[in-house]
C-alpha positions, -999 to 999 in steps of 0.1 A, spaced: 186 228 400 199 190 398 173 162 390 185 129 393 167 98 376 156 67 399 161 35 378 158 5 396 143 -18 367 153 -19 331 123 -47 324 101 -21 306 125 -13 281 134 -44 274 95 -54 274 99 -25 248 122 -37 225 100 -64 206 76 -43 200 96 -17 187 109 -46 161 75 -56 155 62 -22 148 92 -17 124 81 -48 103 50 -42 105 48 -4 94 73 -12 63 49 -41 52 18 -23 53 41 7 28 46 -23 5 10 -40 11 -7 -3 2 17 2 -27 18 -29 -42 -25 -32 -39 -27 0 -59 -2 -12 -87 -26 -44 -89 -51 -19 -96 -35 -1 -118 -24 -34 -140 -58 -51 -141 -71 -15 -157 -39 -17 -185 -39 -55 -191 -80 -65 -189 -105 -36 -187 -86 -13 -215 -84 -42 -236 -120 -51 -230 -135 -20 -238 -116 -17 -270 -133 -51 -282 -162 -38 -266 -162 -7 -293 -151 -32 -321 -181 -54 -318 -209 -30 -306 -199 -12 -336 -204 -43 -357 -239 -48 -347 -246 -8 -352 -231 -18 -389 -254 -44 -395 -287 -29 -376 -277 0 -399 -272 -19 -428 -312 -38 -419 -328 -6 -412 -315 9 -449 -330 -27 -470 -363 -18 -451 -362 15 -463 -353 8 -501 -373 -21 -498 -413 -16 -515 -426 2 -477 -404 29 -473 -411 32 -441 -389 9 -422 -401 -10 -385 -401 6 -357 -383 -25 -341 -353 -21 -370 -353 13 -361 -349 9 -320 -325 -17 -328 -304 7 -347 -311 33 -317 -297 5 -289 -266 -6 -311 -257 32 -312 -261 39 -279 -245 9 -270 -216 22 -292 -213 56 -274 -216 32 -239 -183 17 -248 -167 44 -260 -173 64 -226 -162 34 -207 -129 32 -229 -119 66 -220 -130 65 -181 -107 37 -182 -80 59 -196 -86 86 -174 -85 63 -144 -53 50 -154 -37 84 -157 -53 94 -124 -42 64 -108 -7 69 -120 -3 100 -107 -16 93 -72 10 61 -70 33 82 -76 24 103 -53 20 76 -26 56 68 -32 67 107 -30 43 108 5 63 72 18 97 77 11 107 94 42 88 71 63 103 42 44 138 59 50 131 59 84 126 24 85 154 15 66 178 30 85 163 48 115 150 18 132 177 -8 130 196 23 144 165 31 173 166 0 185 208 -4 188 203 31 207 175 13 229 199 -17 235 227 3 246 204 27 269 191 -5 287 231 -18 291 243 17 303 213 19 329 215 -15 335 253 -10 346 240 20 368 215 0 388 240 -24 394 266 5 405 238 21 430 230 -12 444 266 -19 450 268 14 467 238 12 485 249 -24 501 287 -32 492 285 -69 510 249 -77 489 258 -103 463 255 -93 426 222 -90 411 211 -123 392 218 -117 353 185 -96 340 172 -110 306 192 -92 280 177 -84 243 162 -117 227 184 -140 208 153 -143 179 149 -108 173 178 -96 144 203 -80 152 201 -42 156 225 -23 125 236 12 132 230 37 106 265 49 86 
């Protein structure tokens, strides 16, 4: 069984074209927008919050010292019982201590975590990415010489249909702003 195609307008494909561009640029950006916002992430945790919560550590514990260092004079002074607000003071600048200390390593542990699922991003993307690269500047050449080939045939079953008609008027070929379409080696 023969089926035969009825083309008698290329104007959809051609309406097609830009939007296959623009999809194109539009899918590789938002690859580099994704990939690029997670690596921000990633470097604000290195370069400020790791760095914060180290100094954090370094001076909690230097208050702990010295509420330490107040709660032991009370308790060698004459009352050997010390305050109870020396003693709660030396109770916050511990806990404020550990606090730091927890927040130091979630930051690691984010980083590492965050690491791992760039990476994993970028193992997910490549093929699409590939695609892009290659397979689209190669889609759209395809799409280009489709519209040409049934472009020719229209004009070839008009011509047949009515061989004193004049020739068609030139249809709108690909747009002169849109970059030139590379084939794929």
């Amino acid at each position: 069984m023969s089926e035969q195609a009825r083309v008698h307008d290329t104007q959809a494909l051609l309406a097609f074209r830009p939007a296959l561009i623009r999809f194109g640029e539009d899918a590789g950006a938002a690859l580099v927008n994704v990939g690029s916002s997670a690596t921000k992430v990633l470097e604000i945790l290195r370069r400020e919050k790791l760095p914060h919560w180290k100094r954090e550590i370094r001076i909690r514990s230097e208050l702990a010292v010295r509420a330490n260092t107040k709660l032991i004079q009370q308790t060698a002074s004459e009352d050997p019982r010390p305050s109870v607000d020396a003693r709660k003071a030396y109770e916050k600048a511990k806990l404020a201590v550990r606090e730091a200390e927890q927040k130091h390593a979630d930051t690691l542990r984010w980083i590492r975590t965050l690491e791992k699922e760039i990476e994993n991003y970028r193992t997910a993307v490549q093929p699409m990415a590939s695609i892009l690269r290659a397979g689209m500047p190669a889609a759209v050449a395809d799409l280009d010489h489709t519209i040409a080939a049934l472009d020719a045939y229209t004009a070839a079953e008009r011509k047949a249909q009515d061989p004193h008609a004049p020739p068609p008027p030139d249809l709108p070929g690909p747009s002169t702003d849109e970059p030139p379409a590379e084939t794929a080696p």
